[in-house]
N, C-alpha and C positions, 0 to 999 in steps of 0.2 A: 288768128287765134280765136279759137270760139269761147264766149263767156257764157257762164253756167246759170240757166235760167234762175232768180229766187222767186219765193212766194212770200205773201205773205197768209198767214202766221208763218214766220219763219220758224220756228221753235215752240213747244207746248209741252206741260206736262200734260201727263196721260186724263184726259176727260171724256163725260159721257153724252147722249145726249141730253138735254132737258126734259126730255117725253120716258126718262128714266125713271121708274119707283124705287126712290131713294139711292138709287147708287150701290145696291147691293150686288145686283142680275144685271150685268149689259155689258152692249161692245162697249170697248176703252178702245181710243185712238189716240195717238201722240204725230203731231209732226215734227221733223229733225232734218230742217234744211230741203232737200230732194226728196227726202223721206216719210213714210207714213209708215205706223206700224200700227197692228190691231191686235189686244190681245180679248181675254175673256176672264170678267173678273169674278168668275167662278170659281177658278184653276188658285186664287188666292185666298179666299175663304177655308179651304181643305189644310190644316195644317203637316199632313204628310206631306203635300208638293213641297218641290223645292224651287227657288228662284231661277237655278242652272237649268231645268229643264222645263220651265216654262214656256210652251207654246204660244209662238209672236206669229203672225204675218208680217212681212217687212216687203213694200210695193215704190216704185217711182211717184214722185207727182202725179207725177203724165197717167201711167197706171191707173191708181186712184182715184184720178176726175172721171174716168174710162169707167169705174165698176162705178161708183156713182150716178151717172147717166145710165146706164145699166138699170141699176138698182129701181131708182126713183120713173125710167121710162123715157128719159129725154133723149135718149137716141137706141139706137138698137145696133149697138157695137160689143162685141165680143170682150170680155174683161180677162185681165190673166187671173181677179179671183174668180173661180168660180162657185157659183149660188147651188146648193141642193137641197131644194124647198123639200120642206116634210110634211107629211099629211094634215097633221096638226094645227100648220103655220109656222113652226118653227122653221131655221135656216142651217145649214153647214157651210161654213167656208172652205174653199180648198186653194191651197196655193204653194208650190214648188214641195209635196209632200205632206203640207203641216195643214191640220184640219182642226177649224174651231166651231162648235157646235155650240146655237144660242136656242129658245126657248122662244115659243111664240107671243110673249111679253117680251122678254128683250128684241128680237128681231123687230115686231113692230115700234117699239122705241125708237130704235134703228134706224128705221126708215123713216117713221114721222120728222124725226132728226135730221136727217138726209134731206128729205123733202124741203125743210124748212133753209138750207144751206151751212146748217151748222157744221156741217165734216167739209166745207169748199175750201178749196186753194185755190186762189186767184194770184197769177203769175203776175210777179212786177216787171215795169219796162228797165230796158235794160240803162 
C-alpha cells in the first residue's frame, strides 16, 4: 500500500509574500495537505465579485516545486502552470482553464518570494 507523501507546511492560511507592498496587490498561496492553491487578491478588493466564482489555481505538491524551479530558474522543467510574461513585467498564470493575471509589482513580489523559499514544500520522510 503506497503512503501519501506529507509536507510540511502541512496546512496554511492563505499568505503572501514578504516583498509584498502591504498586502493589498499579490499572489496569495495556501497549502492543504497535497495541495497548493493561488488565488489573486485583486479578485477580493472589487466588491461585485463573488466568493463562488472566485478564481483559484489548485496544483499538487509535486506540481508546484515544478513551477517554482521554473519560476526562480533552478531547473528548466516544464510546469503544468504556465507563465505569460507581459511586456511590462507583469505575469499571467494559466492552468486547467483558469487564468490569474498579476501586475509587474506583484509578480515581482512573487518571485523575490519565491527566490527566497518562502512558497517551498519540503516533503517529509515517511
Amino acid at each position: 500500500m503506497l503512503t501519501p507523501v506529507r509536507y510540511r507546511p502541512e496546512v496554511t492560511g492563505w499568505f503572501t509574500s514578504t516583498r509584498t507592498n502591504n498586502g493589498n496587490q499579490c499572489v496569495e498561496v495556501r497549502f492543504d495537505a497535497g495541495a497548493v492553491l493561488v488565488r489573486d487578491s485583486k479578485f477580493r478588493r472589487d466588491p461585485a465579485n463573488r466568493d463562488a466564482t472566485e478564481p483559484v489555481i489548485t496544483v499538487s505538491a509535486v506540481e508546484w516545486t515544478a513551477f517554482l524551479d521554473a519560476v526562480v530558474g533552478r531547473a528548466a522543467t516544464r510546469s503544468a502552470i504556465e507563465v505569460e510574461s507581459a511586456a511590462d513585467g507583469g505575469a499571467t498564470l494559466v492552468h486547467a482553464g483558469m487564468r490569474l493575471t498579476y501586475t509587474p509589482g506583484e509578480w515581482a513580489a512573487f518571485v523575490a518570494g519565491a527566490r527566497d523559499g518562502e512558497f517551498d514544500r519540503i516533503p517529509l520522510p515517511a
